[in-house]
N, C-alpha and C positions, 0 to 999 in steps of 0.2 A: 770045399772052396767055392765052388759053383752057388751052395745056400746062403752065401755070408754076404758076397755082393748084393743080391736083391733090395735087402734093407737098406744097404749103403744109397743105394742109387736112391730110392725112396724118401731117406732124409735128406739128399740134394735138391732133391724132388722140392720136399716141404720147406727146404730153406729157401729155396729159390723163389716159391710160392707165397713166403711169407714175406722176404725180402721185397716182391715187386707188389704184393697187397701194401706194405706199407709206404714203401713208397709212393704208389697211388693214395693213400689218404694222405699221407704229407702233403700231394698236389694237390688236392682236392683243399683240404683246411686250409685256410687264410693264416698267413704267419701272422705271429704273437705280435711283433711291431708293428702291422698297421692300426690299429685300436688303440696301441697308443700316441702314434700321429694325431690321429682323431680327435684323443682328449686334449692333446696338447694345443690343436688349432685353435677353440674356444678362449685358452688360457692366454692367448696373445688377442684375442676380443677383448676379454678383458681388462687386459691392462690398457689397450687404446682406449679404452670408454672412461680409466680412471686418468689416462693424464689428459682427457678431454673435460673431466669434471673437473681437473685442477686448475686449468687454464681460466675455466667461464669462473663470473666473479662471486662470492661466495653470498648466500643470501642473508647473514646476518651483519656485512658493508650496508645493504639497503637502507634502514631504518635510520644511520647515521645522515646517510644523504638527505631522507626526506625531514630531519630534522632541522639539516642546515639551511634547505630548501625554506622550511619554512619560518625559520626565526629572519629570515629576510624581508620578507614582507611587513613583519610586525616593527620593524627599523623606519621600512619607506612610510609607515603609519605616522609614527610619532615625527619622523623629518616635517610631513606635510603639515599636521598640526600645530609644530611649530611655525611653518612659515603663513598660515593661514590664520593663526590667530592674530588680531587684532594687538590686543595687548603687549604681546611679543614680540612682535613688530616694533612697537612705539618703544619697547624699554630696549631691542637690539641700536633702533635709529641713535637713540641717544646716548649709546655709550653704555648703557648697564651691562656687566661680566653674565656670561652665561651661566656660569655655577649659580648665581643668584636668581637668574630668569629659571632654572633648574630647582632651584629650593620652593619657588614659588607655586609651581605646576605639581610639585608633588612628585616628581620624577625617580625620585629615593625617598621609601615613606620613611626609615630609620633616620636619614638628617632632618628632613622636615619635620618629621615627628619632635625631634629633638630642640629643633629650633624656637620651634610654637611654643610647645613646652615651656623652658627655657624663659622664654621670653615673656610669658603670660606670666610665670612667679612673681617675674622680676618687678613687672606694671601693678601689679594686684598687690605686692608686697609697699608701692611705691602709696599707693592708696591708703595705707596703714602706718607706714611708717617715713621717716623724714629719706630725704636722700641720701645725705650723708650716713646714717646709719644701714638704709640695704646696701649701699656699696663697698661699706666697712661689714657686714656680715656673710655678703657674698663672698667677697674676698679672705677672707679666714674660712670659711666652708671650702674653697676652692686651692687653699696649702695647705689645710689638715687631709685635705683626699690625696694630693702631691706628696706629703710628708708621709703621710701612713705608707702609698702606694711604692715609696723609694727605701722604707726600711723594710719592708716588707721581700719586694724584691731581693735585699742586700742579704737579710738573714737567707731565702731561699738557696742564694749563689752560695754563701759560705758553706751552708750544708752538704748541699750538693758537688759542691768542689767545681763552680761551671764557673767563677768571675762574678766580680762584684765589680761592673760597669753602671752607670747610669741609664736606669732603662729610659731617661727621658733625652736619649744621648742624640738620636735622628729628629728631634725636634730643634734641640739645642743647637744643634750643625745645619738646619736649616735657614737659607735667608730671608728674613722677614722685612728688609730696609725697603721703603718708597723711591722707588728713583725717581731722580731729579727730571727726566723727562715726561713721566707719568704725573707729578705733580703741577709741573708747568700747565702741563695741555689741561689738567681739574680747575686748573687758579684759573685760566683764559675761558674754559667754557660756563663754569660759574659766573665770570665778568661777563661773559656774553648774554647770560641768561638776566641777570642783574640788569645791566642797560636794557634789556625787551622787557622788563618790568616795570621799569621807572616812564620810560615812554608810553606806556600802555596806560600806566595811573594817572598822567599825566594828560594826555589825551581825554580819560574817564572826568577827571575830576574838572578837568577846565572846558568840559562838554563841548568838547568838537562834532559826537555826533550824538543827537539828542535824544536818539535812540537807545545806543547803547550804555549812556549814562544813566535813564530810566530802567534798564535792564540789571547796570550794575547798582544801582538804590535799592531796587528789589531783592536783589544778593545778600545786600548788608541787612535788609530790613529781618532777611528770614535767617542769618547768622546769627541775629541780636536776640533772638528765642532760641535761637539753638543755644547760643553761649547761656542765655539762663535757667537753658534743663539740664546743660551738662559742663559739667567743668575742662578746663583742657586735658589732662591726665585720662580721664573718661573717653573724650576723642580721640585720643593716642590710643586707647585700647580695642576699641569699635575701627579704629580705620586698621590695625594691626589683624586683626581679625576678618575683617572683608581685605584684605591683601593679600592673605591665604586660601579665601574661599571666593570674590569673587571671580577672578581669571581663569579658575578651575572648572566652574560652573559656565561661564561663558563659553570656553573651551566645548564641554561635552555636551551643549546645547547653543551653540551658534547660531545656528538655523533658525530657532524657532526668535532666539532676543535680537536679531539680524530682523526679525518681522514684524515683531511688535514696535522696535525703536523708527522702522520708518515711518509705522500708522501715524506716533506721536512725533515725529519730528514735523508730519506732513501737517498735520492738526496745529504742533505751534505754529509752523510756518505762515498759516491758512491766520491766525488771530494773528500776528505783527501784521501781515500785510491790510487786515483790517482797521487796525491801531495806527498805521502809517498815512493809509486815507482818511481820516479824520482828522488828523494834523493840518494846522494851515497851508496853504500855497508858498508861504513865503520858507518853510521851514522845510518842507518839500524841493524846492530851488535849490536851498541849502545843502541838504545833502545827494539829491542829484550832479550839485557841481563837484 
């Protein structure tokens, strides 16, 4: 009995020994959860850095901005232009529609393209042939494109099973009548412009000032070669064409026909007032009074 205890006590020994070695490395090692605290703290960095990039605003918004940004300026461009040109001016003062001051500038090259066009057939055709016959061929040209363009459509719709409306149905339904106030205000400004003609001829012709009936002799004098190098229809086409091209041209070069036309304005100026001192005394009284 006395041999058998020794061992016993021994592996008490060694349990105890090993029991408090381990747990002395238990204390010593770091538990397993803090490491992963650790990783987890970054993964809440993170996520604030991602809903801080969602907040700030995205950078393919930018390029929209600076597009809008800049098609503004290109608007205040053309406003000024309009209000600085000359021409534009004169045809706003009197009543001309803006779509037309618009056709004239070139503002839509597809209408104006169109128009010119158009237009120049029409004058050149008139040069060749009588009038009654281009406006009897335009017009048949202009219901056979209507008539093709409406059976055309019809057969498409019946195929298709989409309706067989009239595709020229939003033209049709639109109002095309002159109202009665639009016309009135044409008739009275016409008449106005009429009476500031007749007085003005009238004035010229019965030489109130004797100046500018010399001025207007010289008018007709240089019309009476014009009308014998060109016919009227010929002038229809020549002012049809500078209609188009000179307001455009004045437009992109202001400046410079703004300086020439004072040289020359200054220069005639400079010969009347020469031409006026020569005139007798008495005809000088005259139009001094």
């Amino acid at each position: 009995m006395s041999d058998s205890t020794p061992p016993e006590t021994d592996n008490l020994l060694d349990i105890d020994s090993t029991g408090t070695e381990n747990q002395d490395v238990s204390s010593t090692t770091p538990p397993f959860d803090e490491p992963a605290k650790e990783e987890e703290e970054p993964s809440l960095n993170i996520e604030n850095v991602s809903d801080e990039k969602e907040d700030t605003p995205a950078v393919e918004d930018l390029p929209t901005d600076r597009t809008e940004t800049e098609e503004k300026p290109d608007e205040a461009i053309l406003a000024t232009k309009e209000l600085t040109s000359r021409p534009a001016r004169w045809m706003k003062e009197h009543g001309v529609d803006q779509r037309i001051i618009d056709l004239i500038y070139w503002r839509c090259l597809k209408k104006t393209g169109i128009v010119v066009v158009t237009g120049l057939v029409l004058l050149f055709s008139l040069t060749m042939y009588t009038f009654l016959s281009v406006v009897t061929f335009f017009s048949m040209a202009l219901l056979t494109v209507s008539l093709l363009y409406r059976v055309g459509m019809t057969v498409m719709g019946a195929i298709q099973k989409t309706g067989t409306d009239n595709p020229f149905k939003t033209i049709l339904e639109r109002d095309v009548d002159i109202p009665k106030e639009k016309a009135v205000e044409v008739v009275e400004v016409s008449i106005d412009q009429i009476n500031q003609l007749t007085k003005e001829l009238k004035r010229l012709f019965l030489v109130e000032d004797i100046v500018d009936s010399i001025k207007f002799g010289l008018l007709l004098w240089v019309l009476s070669y014009v009308g014998a190098w060109f016919n009227a229809l010929t002038l229809i086409i020549i002012d049809f064409i500078l209609l188009f091209s000179l307001p455009r041209l004045y437009e992109d070069h202001q400046e410079k026909v703004d300086e020439y036309m004072s040289i020359a304005r200054t220069q005639i100026s400079s010969v009347i007032e020469q031409a006026k001192s020569k005139l007798p005394a008495k005809l000088q009284k005259q139009k001094t009074s």
